[in-house]
C-alpha positions in Angstrom: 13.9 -4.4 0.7 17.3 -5.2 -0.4 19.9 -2.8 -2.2 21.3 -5.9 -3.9 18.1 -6.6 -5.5 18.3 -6.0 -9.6 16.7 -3.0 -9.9 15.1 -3.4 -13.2 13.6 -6.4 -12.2 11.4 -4.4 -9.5 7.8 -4.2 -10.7 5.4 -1.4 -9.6 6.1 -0.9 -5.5 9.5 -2.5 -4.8 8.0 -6.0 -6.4 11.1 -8.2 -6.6 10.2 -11.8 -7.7 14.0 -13.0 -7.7 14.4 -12.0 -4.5 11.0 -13.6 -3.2 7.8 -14.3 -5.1 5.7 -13.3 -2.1 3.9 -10.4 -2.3 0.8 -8.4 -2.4 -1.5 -7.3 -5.5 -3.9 -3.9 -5.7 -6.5 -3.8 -8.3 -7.3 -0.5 -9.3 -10.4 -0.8 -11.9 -10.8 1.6 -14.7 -14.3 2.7 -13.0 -15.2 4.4 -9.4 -18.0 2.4 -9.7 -16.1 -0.9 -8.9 -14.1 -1.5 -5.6 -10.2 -1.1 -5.4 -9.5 -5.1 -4.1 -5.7 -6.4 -2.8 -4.7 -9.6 -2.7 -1.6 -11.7 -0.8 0.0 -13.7 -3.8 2.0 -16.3 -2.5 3.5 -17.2 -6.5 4.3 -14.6 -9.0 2.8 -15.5 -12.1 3.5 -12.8 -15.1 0.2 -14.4 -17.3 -1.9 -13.6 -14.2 -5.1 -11.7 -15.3 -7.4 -9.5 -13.1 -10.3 -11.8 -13.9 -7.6 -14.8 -12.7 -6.8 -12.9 -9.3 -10.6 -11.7 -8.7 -11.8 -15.6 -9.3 -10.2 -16.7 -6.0 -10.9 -13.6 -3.9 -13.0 -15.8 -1.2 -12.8 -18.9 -2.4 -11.1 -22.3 -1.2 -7.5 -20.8 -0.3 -8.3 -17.3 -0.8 -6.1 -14.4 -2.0 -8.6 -11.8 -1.1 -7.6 -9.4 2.1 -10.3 -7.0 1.6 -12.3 -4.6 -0.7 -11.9 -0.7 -0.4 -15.3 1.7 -2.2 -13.3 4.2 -4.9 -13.3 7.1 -2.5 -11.7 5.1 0.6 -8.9 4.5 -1.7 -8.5 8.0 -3.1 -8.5 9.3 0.3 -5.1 7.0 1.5 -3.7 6.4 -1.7 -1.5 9.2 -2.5 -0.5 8.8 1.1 0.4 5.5 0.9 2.7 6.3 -2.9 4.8 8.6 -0.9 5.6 6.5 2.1 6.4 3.4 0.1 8.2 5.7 -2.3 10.2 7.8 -0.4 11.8 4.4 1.3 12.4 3.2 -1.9 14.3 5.8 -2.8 16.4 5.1 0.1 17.3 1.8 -1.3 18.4 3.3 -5.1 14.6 1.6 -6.4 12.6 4.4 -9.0 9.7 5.4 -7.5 6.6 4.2 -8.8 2.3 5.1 -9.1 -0.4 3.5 -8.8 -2.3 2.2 -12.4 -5.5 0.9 -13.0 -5.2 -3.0 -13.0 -2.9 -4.5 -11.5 -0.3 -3.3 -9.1 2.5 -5.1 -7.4 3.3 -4.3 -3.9 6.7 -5.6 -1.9 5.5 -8.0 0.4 6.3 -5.7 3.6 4.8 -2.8 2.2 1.2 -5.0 1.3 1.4 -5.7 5.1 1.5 -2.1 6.1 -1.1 -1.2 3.5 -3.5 -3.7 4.9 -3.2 -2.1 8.3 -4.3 1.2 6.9 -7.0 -0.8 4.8 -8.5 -2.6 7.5 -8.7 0.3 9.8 -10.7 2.6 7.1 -12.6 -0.6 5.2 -15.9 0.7 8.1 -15.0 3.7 8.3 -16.6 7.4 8.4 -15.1 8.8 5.7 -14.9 12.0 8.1 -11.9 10.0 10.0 -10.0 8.3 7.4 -7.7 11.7 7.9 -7.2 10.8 11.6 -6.2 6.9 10.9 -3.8 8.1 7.7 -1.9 10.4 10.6 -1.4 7.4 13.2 -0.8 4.8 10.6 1.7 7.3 9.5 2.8 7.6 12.9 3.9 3.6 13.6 7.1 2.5 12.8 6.9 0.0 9.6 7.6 -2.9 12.3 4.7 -2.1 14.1 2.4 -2.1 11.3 4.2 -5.0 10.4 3.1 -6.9 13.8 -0.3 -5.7 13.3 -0.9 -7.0 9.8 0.0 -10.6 11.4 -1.9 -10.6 14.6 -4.5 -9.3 12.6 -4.6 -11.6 9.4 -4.5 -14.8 11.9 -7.0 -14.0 13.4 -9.7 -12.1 11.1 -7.4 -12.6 8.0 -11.0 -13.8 5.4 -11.9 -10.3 3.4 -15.1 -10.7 4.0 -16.3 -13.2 7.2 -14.4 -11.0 9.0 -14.9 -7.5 8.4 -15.5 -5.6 11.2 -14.5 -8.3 14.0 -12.1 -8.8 16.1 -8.9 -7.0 15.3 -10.0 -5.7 12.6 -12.7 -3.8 14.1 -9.9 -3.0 17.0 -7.7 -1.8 14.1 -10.1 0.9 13.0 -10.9 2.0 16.6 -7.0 2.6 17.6 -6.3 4.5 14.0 -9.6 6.6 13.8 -10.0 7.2 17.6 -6.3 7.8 18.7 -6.0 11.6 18.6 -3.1 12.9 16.9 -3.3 16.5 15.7 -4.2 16.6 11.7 -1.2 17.3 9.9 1.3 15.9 12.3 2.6 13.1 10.1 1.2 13.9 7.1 1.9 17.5 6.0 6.0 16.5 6.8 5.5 13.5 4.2 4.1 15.6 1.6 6.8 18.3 2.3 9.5 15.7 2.1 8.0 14.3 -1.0 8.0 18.0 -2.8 11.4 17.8 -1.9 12.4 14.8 -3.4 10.6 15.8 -6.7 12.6 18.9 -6.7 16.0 17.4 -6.4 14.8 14.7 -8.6 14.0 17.3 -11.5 16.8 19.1 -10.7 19.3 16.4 -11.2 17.8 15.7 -14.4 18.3 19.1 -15.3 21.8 19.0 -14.8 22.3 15.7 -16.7 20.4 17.3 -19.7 22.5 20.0 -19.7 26.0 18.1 -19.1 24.7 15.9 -22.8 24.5 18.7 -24.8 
């Protein structure tokens, strides 16, 4: 991400479309009965619907990456806010939640989120804990090289669930054993933290207007 981007041009999680239109879309339903799916969007396209993006999920030139039950998602996502937020915030962009419908994701970040959603898509929900700490624990060019050796090779949402490097993906992030909390309780902290300054500065900017 780019400091020189136009910051309110950024949609949802760092989504710049000046800067490229190529980028990754999460679709949060209003229901837990429905799945959480994401999407690689090659075109930004601000009429898209979510019955639009849904339509070509497996079809002929697919956008579809893969499709997460309610509680998978609720167990990574507030994990995956505060990573993408907290680097954000490095780069002056206003952090940002996730929404039912549609979410924009930076292009980089929707790489590192598909690692993480790969690795739990088959997974005991018992160990989506263990694969939140290592994902957690790769540097973002690391995930990054995963998502592409991954998505060439078992990219399709659904012919390939489970095979290949996908299934490798969910052995190395479940299996790997980091201690719980190593990566995870220090992300949350520093989050806190940057809530706490955050208020505080608007505190002080209330007061200064009065």
């Amino acid at each position: 991400m780019s400091k020189s981007s136009t910051k309110n041009k950024i949609l949802d999680f760092g989504f710049d479309h000046a800067q490229s239109e190529h980028h990754f879309i999460v679709i949060i339903p209003k229901t837990a009965k429905q799945e959480i799916t994401v999407h690689e969007i090659s075109d930004y396209n601000l009429d898209q619907t979510i019955e639009g993006i849904q339509a070509n999920f497996i079809g002929p030139g697919h956008s579809g990456k893969v499709m997460l039950h309610y509680d998978k998602w609720k167990a990574i996502e507030t994990f995956c806010r505060v990573e993408f937020n907290q680097r954000m915030r490095i780069n002056g962009v206003k952090a940002a939640k996730w929404k039912q419908g549609i979410n924009r994701v930076h292009r980089l970040f929707g790489k590192e989120l598909m690692v993480l959603a790969w690795a739990i898509e088959d997974a005991n929900p018992g160990d989506i804990q263990q694969a939140v700490e290592n994902w957690l624990g790769l540097k973002p060019e690391e995930r990054w090289w995963l998502y592409t050796i991954t998505n060439a090779a078992t990219g399709h949402p659904t012919h390939h669930k489970g095979k290949g490097w996908r299934k490798a993906l969910r052995f190395a992030l479940t299996e790997n054993p980091v201690p719980e909390g190593r990566y995870t309780q220090t992300l949350l902290d520093d989050e806190k933290n940057n809530l706490f300054q955050e208020e505080n500065d608007l505190y002080k900017g209330t007061k200064k207007t009065k």
